[in-house]
Each structure stands twice: as structure tokens, then as C-alpha cells.
LUMTI-733002 format. One line per 8 residues: number of its first residue (from 1); their letters; for each residue x, y, z of C-alpha. Coordinates in steps of 0.5 Angstrom, whole numbers, plus 500, padded with zeros to 3 digits. Layout:
NUM = A = X/Y/Z ~ ...
END
This chain:
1 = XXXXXXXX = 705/824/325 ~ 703/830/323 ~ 696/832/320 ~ 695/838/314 ~ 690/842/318 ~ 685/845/312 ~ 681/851/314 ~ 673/850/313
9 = XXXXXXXX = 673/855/308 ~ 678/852/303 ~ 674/845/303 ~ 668/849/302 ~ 673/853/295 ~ 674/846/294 ~ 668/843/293 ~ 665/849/289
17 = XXXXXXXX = 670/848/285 ~ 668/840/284 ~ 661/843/282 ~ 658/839/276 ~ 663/833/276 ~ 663/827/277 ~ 668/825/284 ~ 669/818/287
25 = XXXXXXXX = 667/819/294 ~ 669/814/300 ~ 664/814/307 ~ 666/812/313 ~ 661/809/316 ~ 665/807/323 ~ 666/800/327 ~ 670/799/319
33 = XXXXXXXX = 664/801/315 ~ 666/805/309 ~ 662/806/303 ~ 664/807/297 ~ 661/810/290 ~ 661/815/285 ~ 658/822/284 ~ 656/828/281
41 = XXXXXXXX = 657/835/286 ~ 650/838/284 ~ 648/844/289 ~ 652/848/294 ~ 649/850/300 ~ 653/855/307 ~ 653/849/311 ~ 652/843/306
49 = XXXXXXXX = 653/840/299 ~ 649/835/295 ~ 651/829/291 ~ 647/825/286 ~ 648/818/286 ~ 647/813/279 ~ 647/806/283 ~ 642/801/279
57 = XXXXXXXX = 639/805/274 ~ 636/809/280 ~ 638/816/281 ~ 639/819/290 ~ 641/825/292 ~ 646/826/298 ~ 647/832/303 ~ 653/832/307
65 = XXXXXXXX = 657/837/311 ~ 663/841/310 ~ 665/839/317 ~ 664/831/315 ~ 669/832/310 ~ 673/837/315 ~ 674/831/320 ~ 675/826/314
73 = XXXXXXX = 668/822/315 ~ 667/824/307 ~ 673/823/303 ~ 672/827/296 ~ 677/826/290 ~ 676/828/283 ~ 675/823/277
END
């Protein structure tokens, strides 16, 4: 099988693109863990970009890499 090989810098329009929307967004955690929430993109950054999380009335902010998404440790998906 065949993989879709995605450049770093098109991830990075992507998810610029995403700015001030919400997104669903699925961790993996390893050994079978995956995380799954949804999410306001708020800031981009060169190297990462952070999340806010709304989970029990407490908001969270999150920073993942560009690489994280790159290698499918983060999945982003627009709502």
C-alpha cells in the first residue's frame, strides 16, 4: 500500500488555513492509546502550533509540531 507523501510545508498551509476553527483532533498516544477531542487552532508558530481545549468548563492550551502531524501522531480534521 501506497502512502500520500505530503510535504512539511503544505501541513503547515493547512494548518494555517485552520486558524480560529474549531477541528476534531485524534492523538496517539502509542501501545493503543488514542486521545481524542475537539479543538480551537489558535497561534501559529515556524515550528508549532497550539490548540485550546474546552473539556469541563476548564480551557487547556496545547502545542504540537508540524512534524507530529507529518508522521500521523496528530490527526487534524476540520468540523
Amino acid at each position: 500500500m501506497k502512502r500520500n507523501i505530503i510535504a512539511l510545508d503544505d501541513i503547515k498551509k493547512r494548518i494555517t488555513d485552520l486558524k480560529g476553527n474549531s477541528v476534531n483532533m485524534e492523538i496517539n498516544k502509542g501501545r493503543n492509546k488514542i486521545d481524542t477531542f475537539q479543538a480551537v487552532v489558535k497561534h501559529i508558530y515556524p515550528s508549532v502550533f497550539t490548540v485550546e481545549t474546552f473539556i469541563e468548563n476548564h480551557s487547556r492550551s496545547k502545542t504540537y509540531s508540524y512534524f507530529d502531524v507529518l508522521c500521523g501522531d496528530v490527526k487534524i480534521t476540520p468540523m
